[in-house]
N, C-alpha and C positions, 0 to 999 in steps of 0.2 A: 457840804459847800455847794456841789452842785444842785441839790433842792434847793436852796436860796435862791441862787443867780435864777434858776426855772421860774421863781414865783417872782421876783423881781420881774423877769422878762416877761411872764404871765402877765402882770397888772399893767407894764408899761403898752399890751399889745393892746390889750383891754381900754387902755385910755386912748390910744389913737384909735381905735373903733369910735367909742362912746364922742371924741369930738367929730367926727364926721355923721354918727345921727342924729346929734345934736344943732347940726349945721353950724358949727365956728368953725371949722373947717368945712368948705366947700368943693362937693363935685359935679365936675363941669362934663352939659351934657350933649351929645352928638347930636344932629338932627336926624339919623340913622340907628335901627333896631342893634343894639350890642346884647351877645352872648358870650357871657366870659366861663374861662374853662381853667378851672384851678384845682388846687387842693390843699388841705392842712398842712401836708407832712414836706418837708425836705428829700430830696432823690427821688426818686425814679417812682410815678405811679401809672404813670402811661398817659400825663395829660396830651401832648403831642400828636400823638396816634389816634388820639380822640379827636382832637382840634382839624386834624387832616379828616378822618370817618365821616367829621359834623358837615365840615367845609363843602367838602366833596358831595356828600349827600346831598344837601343844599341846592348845588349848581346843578345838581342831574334833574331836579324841578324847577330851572330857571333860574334860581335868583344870582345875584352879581354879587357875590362873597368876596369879600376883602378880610387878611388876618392881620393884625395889629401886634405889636410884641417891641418888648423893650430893648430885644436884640442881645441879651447878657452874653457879657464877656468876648464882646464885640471889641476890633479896636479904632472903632470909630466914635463921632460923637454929633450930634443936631439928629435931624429927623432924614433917613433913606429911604428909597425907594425901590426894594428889594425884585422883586419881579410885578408884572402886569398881568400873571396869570399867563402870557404867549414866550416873553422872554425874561430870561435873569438878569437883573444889570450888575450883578456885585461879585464876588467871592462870598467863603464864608468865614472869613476871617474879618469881611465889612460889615457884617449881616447878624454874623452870630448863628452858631452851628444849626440851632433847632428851626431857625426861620430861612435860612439856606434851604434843610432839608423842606422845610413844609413849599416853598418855593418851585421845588422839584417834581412837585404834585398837581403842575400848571395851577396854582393859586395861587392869585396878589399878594403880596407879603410889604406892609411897611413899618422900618420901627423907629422907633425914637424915644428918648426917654420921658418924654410926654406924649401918652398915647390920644389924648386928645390932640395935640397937634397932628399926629399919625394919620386919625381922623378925618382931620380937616385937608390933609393934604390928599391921600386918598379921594374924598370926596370932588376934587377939584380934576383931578385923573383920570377915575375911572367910575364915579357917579354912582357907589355900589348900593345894594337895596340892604345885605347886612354883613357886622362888622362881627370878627368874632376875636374876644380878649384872649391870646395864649397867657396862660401862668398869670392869670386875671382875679385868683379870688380876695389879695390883700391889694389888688392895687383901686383903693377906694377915691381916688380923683377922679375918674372915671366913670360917669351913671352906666348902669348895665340894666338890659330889660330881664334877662334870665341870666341866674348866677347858677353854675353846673359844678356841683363838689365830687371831683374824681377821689375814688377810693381803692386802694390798691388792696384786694381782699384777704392775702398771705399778712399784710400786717395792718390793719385796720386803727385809724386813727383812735377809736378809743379805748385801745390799748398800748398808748402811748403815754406821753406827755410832754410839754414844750420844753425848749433844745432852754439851756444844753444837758440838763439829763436825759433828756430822749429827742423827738426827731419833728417836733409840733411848732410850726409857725407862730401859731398862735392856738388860747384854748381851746379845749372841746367843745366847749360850748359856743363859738361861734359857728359850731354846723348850721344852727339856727337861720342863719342867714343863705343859704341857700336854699334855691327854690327846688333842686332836685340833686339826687345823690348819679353818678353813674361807676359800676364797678365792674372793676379791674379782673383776673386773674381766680374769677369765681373756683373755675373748677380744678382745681389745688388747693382749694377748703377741705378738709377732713369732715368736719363737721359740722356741713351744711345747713340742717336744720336748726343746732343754735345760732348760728351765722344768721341767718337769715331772722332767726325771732330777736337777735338783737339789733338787725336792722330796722328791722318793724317798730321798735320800741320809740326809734327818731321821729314816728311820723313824717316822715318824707317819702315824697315819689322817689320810685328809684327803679332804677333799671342796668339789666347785665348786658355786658357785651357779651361775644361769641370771638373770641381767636386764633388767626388761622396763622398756619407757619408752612407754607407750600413751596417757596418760591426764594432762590437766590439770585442775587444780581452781581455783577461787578461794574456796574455801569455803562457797558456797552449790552449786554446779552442778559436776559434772564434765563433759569436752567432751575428744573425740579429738584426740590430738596432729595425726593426719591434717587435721584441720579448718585449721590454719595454713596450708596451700598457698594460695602466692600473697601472702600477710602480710608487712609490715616488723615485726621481732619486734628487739627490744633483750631485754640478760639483765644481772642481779647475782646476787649473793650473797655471804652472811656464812660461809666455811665457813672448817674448817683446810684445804683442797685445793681450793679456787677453779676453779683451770685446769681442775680433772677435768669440776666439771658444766661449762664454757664448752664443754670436747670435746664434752661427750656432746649438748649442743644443737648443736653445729657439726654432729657428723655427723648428727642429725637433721633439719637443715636442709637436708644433700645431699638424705636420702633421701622427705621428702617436703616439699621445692620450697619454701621460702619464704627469707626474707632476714633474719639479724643485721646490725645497725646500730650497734648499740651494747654496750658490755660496762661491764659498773661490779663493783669488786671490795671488798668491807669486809673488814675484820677476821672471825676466826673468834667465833661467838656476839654477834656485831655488835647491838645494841640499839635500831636504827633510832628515836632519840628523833625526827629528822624525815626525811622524806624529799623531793629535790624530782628529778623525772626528768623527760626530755624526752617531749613531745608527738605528734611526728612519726611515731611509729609504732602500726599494728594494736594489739599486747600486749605487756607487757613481761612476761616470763619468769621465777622463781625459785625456790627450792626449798621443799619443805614448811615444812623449821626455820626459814625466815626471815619465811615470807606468817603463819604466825602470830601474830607480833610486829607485824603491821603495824594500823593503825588502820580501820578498815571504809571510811570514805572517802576513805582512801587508795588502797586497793586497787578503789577504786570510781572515781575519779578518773585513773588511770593505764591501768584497766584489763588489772589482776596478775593474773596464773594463776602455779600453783604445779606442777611439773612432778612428776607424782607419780613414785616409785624402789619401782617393784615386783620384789619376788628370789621365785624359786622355789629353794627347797630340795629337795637330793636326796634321794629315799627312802630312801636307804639310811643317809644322815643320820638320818633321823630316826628309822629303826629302832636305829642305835647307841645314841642317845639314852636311848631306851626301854629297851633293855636293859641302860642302865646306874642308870636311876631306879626301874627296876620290877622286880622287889619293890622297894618302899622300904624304907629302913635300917628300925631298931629303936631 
């Protein structure tokens, strides 16, 4: 049964493609360079982290970067104006967790469920030179100059297949539409070298991040991960890919010397209306999108730090980039 509904949902994604290159369905275009940053699969591949890395990189060569985002599971509705890059104007419960967070990284953030309206308002604001689409690859109303397909390399979209027997938006074969691959979570591949010859086989540019795990926050102070040696340390989190950050603090707990006790898993985009965690340990552990949801004395009381997810991007990344935004259109 579920291979039916899969291939059902396959052809139905397939036709909303095919009208949009077709032009019966029309996408409406910015007068500003867009770079959208997506991926196939459902849950956690690290577009976010990426969409901050790009942002951010960006603005340290000048340009006026504005991020665009539909704001999911927001509870708001029309088009916000999330920060101006100096201030926040919202919560994130008006904003929607991921565009909160990215906000928090002194970048513009506005969303709306038309991101071309997002656009337009932006542009009226804050005059930006480029816009960049978070969770942008099926949202085809929107012309993009460079479409960025994030791949989360522990589980590679084509060894999947579309939901709901597995975890694919849409088919594998709209990789094609992407002008470059960027990935994830390289080095927790086993087996690199087929890894990589089956990426080779896409003919696509493609390029690995580098990620770094150094740094804890609780929103007031940041403090080295190094500092937990010796700590009883419990973890949660709200994400679509749970287990991934539980690894990443396991193996960070090998490598420098303290003890997980505990693990608590929510739902992806989880709303922490309350929270009650136990006692018995040093700090408890979680990720950026979650600690900011949380209540100040909450995280005052538990004693939360938030594991910061820093990526470096490849230079040569970001030279492709460049020369595909610069000269800007006309």
């Amino acid at each position: 049964m579920l291979k039916i509904l899969s291939l059902i949902y396959e052809k139905l994604a397939l036709l909303r493609r095919w009208l949009y290159d077709t032009k019966i369905l029309k996408s409406q275009k910015l007068p500003v360079p867009v770079i959208s940053v997506g991926n196939l699969s459902v849950g956690g591949t690290g577009k976010t982290p990426i969409t901050i890395a790009i942002a951010r990189k960006l603005q340290s060569q000048g340009y006026r970067v504005c991020v665009l985002s539909r704001g999911y599971k927001r509870k708001t509705k029309g088009t916000i104006v999330v920060s101006d890059g100096k201030k926040i104007f919202t919560d994130w419960k008006s904003s929607g967790d991921e565009p909160y967070l990215i906000a928090t990284y002194n970048i513009p953030v506005v969303v709306s469920e038309s991101r071309y309206e997002a656009g337009i308002k932006a542009i009226e604001l804050f005059k930006p030179d480029i816009f960049i689409l978070d969770d942008g690859f099926q949202h085809y109303q929107l012309y993009r100059d460079i479409d960025i397909l994030v791949v989360d390399a522990t589980k590679p979209f084509w060894e999947d297949q579309p939901l709901p027997a597995g975890r694919l938006r849409e088919p594998i074969e709209t990789y094609k539409y992407a002008d470059l691959f960027v990935i994830n979570r390289f080095e927790k591949v086993k087996n690199k070298e087929q890894f990589l010859k089956k990426l080779k086989a896409f003919d696509k540019p493609f390029f690995i991040t580098e990620e770094k795990f150094q740094h804890l926050t609780n929103l007031k102070e940041n403090i080295p991960v190094k500092d937990l040696k010796g700590e009883k340390i419990g973890i949660f989190a709200g994400l679509g890919n749970n287990q991934q950050f539980f690894n990443t603090v396991e193996d960070l707990s090998k490598k420098y010397n303290f003890q997980v006790l505990h693990k608590i898993s929510f739902p992806d985009h989880y709303d922490y209306p309350s929270l009650e965690l136990s006692q018995n340990v040093d700090k408890w552990i979680t990720t950026e999108k979650d600690i900011i949801k949380l209540k100040p004395e909450t995280i005052k009381k538990y004693n939360i730090f938030a594991l910061k997810y820093e990526l470096k991007l490849p230079e040569e990344m970001v030279e492709f980039i460049n020369k595909k935004i610069n000269p800007k259109r006309k």
